[in-house]
NUVO-411790 format. One record per residue: residue in three letters; x, y, z of N, C-alpha, C in turn. Coordinates in nm, 4 decimals. Layout:
residues N
+-----+----------+----------+----------+----------+----------+----------+----------+----------+----------+
|  aa |     n.px |     n.py |     n.pz |    ca.px |    ca.py |    ca.pz |     c.px |     c.py |     c.pz |
+-----+----------+----------+----------+----------+----------+----------+----------+----------+----------+
| Ala |        X |        Y |        Z |        X |        Y |        Z |        X |        Y |        Z |
...
+-----+----------+----------+----------+----------+----------+----------+----------+----------+----------+
//
This chain:
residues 162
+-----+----------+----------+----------+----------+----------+----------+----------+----------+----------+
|  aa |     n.px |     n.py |     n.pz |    ca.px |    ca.py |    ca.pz |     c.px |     c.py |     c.pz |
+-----+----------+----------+----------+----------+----------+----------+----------+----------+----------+
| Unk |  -1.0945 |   1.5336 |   1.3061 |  -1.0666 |   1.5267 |   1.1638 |  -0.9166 |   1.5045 |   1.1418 |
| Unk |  -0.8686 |   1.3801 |   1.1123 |  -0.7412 |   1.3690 |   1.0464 |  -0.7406 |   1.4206 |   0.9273 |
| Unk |  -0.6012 |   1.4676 |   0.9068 |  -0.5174 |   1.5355 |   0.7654 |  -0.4075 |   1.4132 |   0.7117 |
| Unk |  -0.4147 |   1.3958 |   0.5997 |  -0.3085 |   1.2719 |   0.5796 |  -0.2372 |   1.3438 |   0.4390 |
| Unk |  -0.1047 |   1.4076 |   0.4802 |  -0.0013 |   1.4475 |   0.3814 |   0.1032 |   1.3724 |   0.3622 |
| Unk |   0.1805 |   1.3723 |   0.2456 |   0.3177 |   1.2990 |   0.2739 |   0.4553 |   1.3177 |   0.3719 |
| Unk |   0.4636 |   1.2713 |   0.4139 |   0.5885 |   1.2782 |   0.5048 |   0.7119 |   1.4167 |   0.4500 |
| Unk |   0.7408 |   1.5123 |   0.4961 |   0.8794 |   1.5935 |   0.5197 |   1.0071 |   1.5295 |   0.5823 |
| Unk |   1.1253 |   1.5870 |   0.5204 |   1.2543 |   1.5238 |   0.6167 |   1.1995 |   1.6218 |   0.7392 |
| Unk |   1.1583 |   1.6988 |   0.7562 |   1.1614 |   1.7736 |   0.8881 |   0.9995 |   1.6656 |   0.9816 |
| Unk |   0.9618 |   1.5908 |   0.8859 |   0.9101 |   1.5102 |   0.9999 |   0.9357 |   1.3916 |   1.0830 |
| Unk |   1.0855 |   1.3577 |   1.0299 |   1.1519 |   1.2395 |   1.0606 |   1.1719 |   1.2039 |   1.1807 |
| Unk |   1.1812 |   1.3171 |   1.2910 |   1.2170 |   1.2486 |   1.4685 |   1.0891 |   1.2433 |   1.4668 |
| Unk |   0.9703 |   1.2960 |   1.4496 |   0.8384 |   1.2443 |   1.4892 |   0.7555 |   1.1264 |   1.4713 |
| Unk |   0.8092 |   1.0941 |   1.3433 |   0.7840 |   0.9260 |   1.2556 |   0.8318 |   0.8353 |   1.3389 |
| Unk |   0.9712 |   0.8829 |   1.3925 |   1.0622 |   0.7608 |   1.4852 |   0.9977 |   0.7754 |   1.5847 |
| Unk |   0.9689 |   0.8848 |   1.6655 |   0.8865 |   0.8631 |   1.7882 |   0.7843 |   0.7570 |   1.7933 |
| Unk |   0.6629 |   0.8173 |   1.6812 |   0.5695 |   0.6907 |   1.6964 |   0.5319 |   0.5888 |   1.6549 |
| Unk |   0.7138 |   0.5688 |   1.5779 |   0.7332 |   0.4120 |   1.6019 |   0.8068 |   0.3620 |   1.7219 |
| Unk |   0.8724 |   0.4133 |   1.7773 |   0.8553 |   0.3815 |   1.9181 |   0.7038 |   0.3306 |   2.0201 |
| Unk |   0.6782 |   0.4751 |   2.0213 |   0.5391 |   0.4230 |   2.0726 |   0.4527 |   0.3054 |   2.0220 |
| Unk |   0.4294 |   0.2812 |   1.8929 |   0.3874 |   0.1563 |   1.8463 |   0.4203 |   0.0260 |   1.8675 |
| Unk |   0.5789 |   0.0278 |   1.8975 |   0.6260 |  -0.1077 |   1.9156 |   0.5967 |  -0.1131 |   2.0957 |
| Unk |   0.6284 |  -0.0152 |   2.1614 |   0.5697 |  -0.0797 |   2.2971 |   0.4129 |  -0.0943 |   2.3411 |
| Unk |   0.3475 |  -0.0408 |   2.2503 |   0.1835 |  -0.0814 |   2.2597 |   0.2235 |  -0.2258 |   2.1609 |
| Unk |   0.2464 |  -0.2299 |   2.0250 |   0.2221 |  -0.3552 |   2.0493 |   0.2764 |  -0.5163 |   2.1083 |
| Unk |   0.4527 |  -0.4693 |   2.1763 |   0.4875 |  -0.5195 |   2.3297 |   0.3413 |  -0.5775 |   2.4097 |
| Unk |   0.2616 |  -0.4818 |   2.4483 |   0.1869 |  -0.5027 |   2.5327 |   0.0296 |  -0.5363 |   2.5517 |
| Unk |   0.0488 |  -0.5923 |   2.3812 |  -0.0885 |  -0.6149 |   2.3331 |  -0.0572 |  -0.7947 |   2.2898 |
| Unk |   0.0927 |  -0.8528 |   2.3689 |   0.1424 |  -0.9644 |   2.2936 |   0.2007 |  -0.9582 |   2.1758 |
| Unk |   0.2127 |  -0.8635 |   2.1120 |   0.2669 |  -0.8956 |   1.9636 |   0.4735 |  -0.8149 |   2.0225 |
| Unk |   0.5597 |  -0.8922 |   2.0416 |   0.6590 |  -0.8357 |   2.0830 |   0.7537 |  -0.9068 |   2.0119 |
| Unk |   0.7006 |  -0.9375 |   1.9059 |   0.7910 |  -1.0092 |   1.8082 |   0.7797 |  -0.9415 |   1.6897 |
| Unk |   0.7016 |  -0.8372 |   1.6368 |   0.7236 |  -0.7659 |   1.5138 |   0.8470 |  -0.6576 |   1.4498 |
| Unk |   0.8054 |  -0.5556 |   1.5181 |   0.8923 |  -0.4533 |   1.4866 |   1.0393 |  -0.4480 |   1.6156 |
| Unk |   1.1365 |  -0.5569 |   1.6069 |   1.2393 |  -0.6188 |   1.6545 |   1.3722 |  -0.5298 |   1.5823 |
| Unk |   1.4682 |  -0.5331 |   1.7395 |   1.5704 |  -0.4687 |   1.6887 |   1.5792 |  -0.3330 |   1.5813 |
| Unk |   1.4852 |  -0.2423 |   1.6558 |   1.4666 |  -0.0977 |   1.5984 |   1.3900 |  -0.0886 |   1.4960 |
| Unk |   1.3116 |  -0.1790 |   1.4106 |   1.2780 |  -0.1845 |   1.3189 |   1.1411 |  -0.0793 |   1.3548 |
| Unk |   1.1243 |  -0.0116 |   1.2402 |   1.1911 |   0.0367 |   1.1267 |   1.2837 |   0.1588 |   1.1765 |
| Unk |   1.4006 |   0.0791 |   1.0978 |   1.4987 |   0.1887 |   1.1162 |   1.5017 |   0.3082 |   1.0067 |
| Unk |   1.5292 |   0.3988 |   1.1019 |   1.5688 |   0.5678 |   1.1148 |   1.6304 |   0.5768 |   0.9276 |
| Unk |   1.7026 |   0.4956 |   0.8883 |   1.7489 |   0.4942 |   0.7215 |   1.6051 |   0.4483 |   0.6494 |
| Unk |   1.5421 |   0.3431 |   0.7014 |   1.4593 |   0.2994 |   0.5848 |   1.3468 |   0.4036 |   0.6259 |
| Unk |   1.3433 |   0.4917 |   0.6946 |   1.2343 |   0.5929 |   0.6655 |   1.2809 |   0.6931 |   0.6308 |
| Unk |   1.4054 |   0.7399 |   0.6468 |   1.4440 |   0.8564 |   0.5329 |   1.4684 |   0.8260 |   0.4382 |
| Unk |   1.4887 |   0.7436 |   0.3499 |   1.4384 |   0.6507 |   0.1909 |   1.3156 |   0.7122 |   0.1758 |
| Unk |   1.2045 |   0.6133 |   0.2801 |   1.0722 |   0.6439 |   0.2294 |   1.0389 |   0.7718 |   0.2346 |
| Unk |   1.0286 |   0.8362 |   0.3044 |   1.0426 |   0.9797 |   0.2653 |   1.1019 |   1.0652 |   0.2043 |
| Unk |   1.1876 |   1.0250 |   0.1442 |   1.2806 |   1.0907 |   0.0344 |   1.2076 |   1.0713 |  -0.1195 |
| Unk |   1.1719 |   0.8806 |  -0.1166 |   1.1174 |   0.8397 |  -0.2317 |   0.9303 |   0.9000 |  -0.2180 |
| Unk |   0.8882 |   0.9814 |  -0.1329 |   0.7388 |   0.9712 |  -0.1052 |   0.6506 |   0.8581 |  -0.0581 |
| Unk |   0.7155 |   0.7519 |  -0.0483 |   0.5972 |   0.6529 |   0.0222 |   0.6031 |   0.6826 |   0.1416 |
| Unk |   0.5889 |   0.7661 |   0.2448 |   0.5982 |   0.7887 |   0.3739 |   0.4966 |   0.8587 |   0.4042 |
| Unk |   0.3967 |   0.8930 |   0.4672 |   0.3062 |   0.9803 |   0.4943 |   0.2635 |   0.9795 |   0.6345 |
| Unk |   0.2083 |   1.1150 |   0.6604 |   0.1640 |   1.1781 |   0.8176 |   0.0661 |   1.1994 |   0.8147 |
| Unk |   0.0047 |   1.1540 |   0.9540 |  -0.1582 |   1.1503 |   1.0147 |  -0.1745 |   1.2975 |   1.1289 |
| Unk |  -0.2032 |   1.4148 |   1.0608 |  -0.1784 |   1.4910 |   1.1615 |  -0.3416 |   1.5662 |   1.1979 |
| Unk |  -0.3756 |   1.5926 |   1.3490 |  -0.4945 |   1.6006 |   1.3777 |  -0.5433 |   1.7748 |   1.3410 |
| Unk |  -0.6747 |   1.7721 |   1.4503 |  -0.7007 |   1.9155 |   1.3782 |  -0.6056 |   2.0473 |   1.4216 |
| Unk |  -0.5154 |   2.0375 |   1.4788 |  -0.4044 |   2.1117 |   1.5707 |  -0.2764 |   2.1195 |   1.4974 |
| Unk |  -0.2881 |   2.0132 |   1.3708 |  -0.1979 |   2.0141 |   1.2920 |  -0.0865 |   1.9447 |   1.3549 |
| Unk |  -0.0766 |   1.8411 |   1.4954 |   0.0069 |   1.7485 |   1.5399 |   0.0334 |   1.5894 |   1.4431 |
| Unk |   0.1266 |   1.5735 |   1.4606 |   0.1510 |   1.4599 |   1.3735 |   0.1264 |   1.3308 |   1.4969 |
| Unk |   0.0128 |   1.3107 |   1.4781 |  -0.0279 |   1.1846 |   1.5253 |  -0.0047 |   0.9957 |   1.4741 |
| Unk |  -0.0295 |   0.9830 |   1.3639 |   0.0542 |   0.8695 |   1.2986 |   0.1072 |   0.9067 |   1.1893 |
| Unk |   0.1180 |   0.7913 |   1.1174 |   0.2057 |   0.7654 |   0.9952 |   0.2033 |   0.5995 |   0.9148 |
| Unk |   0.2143 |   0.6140 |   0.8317 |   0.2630 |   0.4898 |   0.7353 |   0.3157 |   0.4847 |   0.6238 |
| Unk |   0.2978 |   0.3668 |   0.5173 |   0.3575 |   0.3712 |   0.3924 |   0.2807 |   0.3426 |   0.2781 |
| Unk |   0.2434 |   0.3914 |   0.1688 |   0.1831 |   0.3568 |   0.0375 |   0.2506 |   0.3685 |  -0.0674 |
| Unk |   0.3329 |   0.1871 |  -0.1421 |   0.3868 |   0.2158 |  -0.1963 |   0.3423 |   0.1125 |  -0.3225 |
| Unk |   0.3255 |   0.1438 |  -0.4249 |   0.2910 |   0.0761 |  -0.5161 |   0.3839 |  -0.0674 |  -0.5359 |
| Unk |   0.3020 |  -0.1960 |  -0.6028 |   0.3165 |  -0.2929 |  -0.5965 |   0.4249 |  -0.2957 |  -0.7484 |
| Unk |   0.4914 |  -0.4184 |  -0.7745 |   0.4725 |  -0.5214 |  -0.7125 |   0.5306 |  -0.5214 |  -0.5692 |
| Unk |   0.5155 |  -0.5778 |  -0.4978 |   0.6024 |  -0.5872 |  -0.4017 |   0.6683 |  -0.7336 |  -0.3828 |
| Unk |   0.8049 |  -0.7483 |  -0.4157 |   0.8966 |  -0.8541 |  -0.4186 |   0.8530 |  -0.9600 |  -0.2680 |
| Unk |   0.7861 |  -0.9244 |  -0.1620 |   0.7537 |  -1.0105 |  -0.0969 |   0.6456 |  -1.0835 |  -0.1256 |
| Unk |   0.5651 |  -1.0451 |  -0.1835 |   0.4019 |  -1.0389 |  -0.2077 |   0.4239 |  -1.1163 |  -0.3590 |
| Unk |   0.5618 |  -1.1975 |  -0.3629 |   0.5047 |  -1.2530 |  -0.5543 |   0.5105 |  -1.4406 |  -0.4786 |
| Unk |   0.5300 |  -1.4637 |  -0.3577 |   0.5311 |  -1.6132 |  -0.3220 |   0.4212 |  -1.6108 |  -0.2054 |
| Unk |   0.3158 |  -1.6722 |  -0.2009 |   0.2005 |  -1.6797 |  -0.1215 |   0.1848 |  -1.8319 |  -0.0991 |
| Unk |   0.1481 |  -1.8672 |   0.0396 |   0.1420 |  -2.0054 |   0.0935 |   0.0032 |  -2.0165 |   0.1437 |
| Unk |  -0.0331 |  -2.1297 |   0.2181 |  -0.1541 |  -2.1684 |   0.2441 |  -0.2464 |  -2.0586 |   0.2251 |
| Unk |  -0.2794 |  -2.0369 |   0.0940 |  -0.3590 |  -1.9962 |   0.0126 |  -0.3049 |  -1.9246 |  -0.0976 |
| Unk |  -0.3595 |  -1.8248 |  -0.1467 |  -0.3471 |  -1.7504 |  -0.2842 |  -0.4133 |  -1.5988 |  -0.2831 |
| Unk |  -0.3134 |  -1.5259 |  -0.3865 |  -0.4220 |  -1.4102 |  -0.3810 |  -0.5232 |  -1.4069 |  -0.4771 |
| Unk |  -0.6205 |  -1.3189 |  -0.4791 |  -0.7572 |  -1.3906 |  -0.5620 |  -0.7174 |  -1.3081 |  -0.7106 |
| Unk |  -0.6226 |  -1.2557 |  -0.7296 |  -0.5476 |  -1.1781 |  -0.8840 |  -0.4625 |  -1.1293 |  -0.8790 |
| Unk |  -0.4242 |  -1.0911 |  -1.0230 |  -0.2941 |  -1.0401 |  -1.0044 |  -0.2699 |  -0.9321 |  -1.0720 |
| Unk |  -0.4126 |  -0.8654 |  -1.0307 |  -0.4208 |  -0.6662 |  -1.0966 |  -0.2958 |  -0.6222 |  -1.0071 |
| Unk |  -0.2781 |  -0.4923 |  -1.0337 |  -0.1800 |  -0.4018 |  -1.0199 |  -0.2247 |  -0.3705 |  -0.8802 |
| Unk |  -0.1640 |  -0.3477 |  -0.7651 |  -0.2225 |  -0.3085 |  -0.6304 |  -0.1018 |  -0.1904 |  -0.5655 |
| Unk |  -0.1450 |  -0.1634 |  -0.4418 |  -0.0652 |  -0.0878 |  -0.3797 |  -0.0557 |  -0.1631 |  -0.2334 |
| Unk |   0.0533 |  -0.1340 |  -0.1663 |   0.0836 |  -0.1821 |  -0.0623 |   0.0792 |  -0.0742 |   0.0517 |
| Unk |   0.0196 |  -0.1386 |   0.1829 |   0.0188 |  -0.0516 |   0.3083 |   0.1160 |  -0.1136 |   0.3744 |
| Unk |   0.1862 |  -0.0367 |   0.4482 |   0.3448 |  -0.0541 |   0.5406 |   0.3463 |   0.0166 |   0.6420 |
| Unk |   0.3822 |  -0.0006 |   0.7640 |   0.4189 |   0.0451 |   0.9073 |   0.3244 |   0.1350 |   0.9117 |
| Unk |   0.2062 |   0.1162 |   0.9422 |   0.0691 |   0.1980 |   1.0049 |   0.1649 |   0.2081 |   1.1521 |
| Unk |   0.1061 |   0.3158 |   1.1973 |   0.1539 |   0.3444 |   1.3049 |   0.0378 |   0.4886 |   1.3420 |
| Unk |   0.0376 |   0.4624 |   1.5176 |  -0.0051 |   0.5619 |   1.5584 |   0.0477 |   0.5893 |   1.7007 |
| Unk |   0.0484 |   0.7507 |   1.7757 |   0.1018 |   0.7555 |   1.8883 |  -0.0283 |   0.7489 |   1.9976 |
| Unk |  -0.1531 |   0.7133 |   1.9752 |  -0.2299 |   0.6757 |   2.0521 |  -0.3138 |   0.7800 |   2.1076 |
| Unk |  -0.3065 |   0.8425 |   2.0715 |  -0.3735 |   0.9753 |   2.1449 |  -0.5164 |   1.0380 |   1.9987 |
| Unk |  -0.4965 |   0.9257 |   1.9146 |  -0.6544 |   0.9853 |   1.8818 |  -0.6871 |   0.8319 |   1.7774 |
| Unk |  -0.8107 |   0.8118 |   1.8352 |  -0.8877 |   0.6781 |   1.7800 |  -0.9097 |   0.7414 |   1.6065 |
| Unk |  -0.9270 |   0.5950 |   1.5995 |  -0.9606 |   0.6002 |   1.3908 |  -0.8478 |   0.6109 |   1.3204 |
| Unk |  -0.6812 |   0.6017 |   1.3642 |  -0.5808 |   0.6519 |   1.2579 |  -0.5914 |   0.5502 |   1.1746 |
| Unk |  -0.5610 |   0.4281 |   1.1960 |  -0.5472 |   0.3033 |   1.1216 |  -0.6789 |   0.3069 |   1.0321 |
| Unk |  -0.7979 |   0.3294 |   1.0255 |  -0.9024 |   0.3186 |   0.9497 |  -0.8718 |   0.4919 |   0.8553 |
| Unk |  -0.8263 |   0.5799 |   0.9002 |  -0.7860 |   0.6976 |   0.8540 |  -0.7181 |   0.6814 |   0.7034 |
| Unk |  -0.6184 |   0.5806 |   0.7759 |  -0.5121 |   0.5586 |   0.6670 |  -0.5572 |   0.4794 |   0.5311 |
| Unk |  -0.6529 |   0.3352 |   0.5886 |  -0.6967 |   0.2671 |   0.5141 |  -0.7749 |   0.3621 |   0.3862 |
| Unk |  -0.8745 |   0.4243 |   0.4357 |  -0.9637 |   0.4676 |   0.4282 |  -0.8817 |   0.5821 |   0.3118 |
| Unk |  -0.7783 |   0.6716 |   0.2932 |  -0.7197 |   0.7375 |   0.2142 |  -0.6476 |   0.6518 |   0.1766 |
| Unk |  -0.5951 |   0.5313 |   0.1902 |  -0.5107 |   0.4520 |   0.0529 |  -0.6064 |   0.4203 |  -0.0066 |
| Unk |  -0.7719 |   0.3928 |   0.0020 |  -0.8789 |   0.3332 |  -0.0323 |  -0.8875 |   0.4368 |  -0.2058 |
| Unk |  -0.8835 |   0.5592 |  -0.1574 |  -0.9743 |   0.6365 |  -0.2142 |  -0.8372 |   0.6923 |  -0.3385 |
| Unk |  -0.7068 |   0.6488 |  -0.3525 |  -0.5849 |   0.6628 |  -0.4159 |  -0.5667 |   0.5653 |  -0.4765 |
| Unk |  -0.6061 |   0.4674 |  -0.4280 |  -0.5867 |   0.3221 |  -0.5663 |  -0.6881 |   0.1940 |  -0.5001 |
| Unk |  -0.7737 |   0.1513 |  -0.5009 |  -0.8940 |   0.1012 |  -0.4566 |  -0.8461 |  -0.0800 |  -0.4173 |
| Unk |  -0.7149 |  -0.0973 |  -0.5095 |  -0.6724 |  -0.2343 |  -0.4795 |  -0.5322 |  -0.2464 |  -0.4136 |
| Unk |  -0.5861 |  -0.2570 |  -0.3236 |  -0.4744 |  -0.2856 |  -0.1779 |  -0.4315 |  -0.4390 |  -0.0980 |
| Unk |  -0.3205 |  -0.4527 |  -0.0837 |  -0.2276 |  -0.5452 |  -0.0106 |  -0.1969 |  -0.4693 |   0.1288 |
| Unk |  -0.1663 |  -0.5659 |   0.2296 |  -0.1052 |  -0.5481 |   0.3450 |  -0.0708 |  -0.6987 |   0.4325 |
| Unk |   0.0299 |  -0.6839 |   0.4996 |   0.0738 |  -0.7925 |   0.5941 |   0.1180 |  -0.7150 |   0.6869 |
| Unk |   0.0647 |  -0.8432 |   0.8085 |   0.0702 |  -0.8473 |   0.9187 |   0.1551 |  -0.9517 |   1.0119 |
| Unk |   0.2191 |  -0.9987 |   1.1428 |   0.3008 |  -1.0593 |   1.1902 |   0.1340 |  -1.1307 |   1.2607 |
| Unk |   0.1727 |  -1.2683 |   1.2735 |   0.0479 |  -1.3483 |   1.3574 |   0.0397 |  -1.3076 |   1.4701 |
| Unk |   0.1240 |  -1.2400 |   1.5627 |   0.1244 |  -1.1818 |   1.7172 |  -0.0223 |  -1.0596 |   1.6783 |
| Unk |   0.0066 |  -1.0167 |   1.5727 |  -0.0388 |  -0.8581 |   1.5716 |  -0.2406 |  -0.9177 |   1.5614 |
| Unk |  -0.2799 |  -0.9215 |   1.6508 |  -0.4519 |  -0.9401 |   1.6985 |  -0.5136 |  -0.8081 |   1.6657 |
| Unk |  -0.3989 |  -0.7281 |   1.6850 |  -0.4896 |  -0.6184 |   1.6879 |  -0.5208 |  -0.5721 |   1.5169 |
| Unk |  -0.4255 |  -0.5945 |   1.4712 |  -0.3878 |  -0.5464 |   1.3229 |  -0.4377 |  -0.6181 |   1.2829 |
| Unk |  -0.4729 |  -0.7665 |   1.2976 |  -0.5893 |  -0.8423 |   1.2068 |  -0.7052 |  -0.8417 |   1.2473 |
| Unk |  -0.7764 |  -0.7699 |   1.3275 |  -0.8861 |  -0.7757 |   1.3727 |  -0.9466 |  -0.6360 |   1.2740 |
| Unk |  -0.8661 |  -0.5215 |   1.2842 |  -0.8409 |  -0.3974 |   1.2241 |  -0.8553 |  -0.4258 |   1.0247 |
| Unk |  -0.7649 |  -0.5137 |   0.9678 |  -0.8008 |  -0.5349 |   0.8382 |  -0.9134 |  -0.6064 |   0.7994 |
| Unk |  -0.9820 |  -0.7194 |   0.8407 |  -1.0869 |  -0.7799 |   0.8659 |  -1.2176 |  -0.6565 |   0.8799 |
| Unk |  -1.2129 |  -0.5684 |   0.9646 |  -1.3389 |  -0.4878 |   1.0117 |  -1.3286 |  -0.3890 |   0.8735 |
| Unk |  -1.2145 |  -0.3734 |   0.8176 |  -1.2218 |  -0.2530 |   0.7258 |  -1.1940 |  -0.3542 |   0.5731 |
| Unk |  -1.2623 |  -0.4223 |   0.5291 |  -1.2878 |  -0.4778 |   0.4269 |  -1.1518 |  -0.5992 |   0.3635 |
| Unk |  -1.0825 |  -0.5995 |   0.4544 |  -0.9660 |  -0.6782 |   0.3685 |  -0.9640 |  -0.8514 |   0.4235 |
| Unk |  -0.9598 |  -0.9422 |   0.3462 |  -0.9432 |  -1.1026 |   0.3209 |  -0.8216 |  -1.1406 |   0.3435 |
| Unk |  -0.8484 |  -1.2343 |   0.4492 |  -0.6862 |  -1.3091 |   0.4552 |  -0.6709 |  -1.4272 |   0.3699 |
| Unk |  -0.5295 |  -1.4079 |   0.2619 |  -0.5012 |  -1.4554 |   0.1766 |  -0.3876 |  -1.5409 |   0.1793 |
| Unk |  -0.3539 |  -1.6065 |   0.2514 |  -0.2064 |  -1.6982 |   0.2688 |  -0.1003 |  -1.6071 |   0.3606 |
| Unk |  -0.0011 |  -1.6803 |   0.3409 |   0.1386 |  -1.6699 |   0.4094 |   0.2143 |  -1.5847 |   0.3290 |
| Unk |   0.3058 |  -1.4891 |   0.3861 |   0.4162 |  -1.4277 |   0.2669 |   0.5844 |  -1.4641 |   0.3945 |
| Unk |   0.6600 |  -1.4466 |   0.3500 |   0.8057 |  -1.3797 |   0.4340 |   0.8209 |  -1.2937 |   0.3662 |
| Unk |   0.8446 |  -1.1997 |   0.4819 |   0.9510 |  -1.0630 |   0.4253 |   1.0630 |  -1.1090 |   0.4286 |
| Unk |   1.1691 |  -1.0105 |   0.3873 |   1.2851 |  -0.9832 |   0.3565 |   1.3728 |  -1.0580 |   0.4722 |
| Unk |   1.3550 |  -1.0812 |   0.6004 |   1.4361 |  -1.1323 |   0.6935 |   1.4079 |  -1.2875 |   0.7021 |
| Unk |   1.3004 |  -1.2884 |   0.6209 |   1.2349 |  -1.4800 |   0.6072 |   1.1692 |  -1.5321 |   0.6886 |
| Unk |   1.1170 |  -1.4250 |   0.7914 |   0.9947 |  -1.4610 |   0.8801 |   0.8427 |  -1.4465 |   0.8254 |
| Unk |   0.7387 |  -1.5088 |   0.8340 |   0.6444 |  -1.5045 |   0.7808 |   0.5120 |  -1.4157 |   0.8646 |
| Unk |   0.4765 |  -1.3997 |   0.7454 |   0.2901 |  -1.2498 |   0.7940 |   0.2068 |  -1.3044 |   0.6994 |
| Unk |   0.0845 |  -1.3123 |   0.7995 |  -0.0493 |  -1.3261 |   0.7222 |  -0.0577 |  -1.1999 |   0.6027 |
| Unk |  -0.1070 |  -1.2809 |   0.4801 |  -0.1051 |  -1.1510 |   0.3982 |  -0.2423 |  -1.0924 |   0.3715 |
| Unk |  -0.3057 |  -1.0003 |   0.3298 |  -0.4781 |  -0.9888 |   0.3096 |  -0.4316 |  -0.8764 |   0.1974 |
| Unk |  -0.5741 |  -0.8499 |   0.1298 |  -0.5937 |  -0.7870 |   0.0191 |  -0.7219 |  -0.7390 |   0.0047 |
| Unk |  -0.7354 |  -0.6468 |  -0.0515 |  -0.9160 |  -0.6057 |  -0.0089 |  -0.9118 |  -0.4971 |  -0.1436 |
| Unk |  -0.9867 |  -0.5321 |  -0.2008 |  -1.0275 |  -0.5187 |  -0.3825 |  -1.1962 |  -0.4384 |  -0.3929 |
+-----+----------+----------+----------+----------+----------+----------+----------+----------+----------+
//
């Protein structure tokens, strides 16, 4: 049974941990082009946790097993979409740096699954390396909807699931 609370500053070396761990699983799943040059850095998650979009996946032991972000839309990346479109332009929420330290199956559907049940119309992007992460939005109800760039001007499949 996962617990999904919002993130504490006192959970901050644990967040960085398993984003560590995340970026060398997904190193080794081929995707070693996403989370580049520390990303996400150690500042932009004490923001998010300061502002509340930060939240912890902690098991029945009360260990903090993953983490991610739910932060309401718009989201300034998400207003230019390429080879394709999104199918509206209701009010949504955005999922950000899912992450897990690997040691218990279902976090990523965990997470979905409680942003689901907090605002029912959801956005997320993904880097084209990440197989695993689109195989993962696909199985849990979400449509791939065009191209976006983030902020550094590299481009992610975007999906949306309504």
């Amino acid at each position: 049974m996962i617990t999904i609370r919002k993130a504490l500053p006192s959970d901050l070396d644990r967040v960085m941990e398993i984003f560590d761990i995340a970026r060398r699983f997904m190193q080794s799943t081929g995707n070693a082009n996403q989370w580049v040059n520390g990303y996400p850095q150690r500042k932009l998650m004490e923001n998010e946790i300061e502002i509340s979009h930060c939240h912890v996946c902690e098991n029945e032991a009360g260990q903090i097993v993953g983490t991610f972000c739910f932060i309401p839309g718009p989201d300034p990346t998400y207003s230019y979409i390429e080879d394709g479109a999104w199918p509206d332009n209701d009010p949504y929420y955005v999922i950000h740096r899912i992450a897990s330290d690997g040691s218990y199956k279902g976090i990523a559907k965990a997470c979905i699954d409680w942003c689901y049940n907090q605002y029912p119309h959801l956005r997320v992007d993904t880097h084209a390396d990440n197989k695993v992460m689109q195989k993962l939005l696909v199985r849990n109800g979400f449509i791939r909807c065009g191209i976006i760039y983030v902020a550094n001007g590299t481009p992610r499949i975007a999906y949306q699931r309504i």
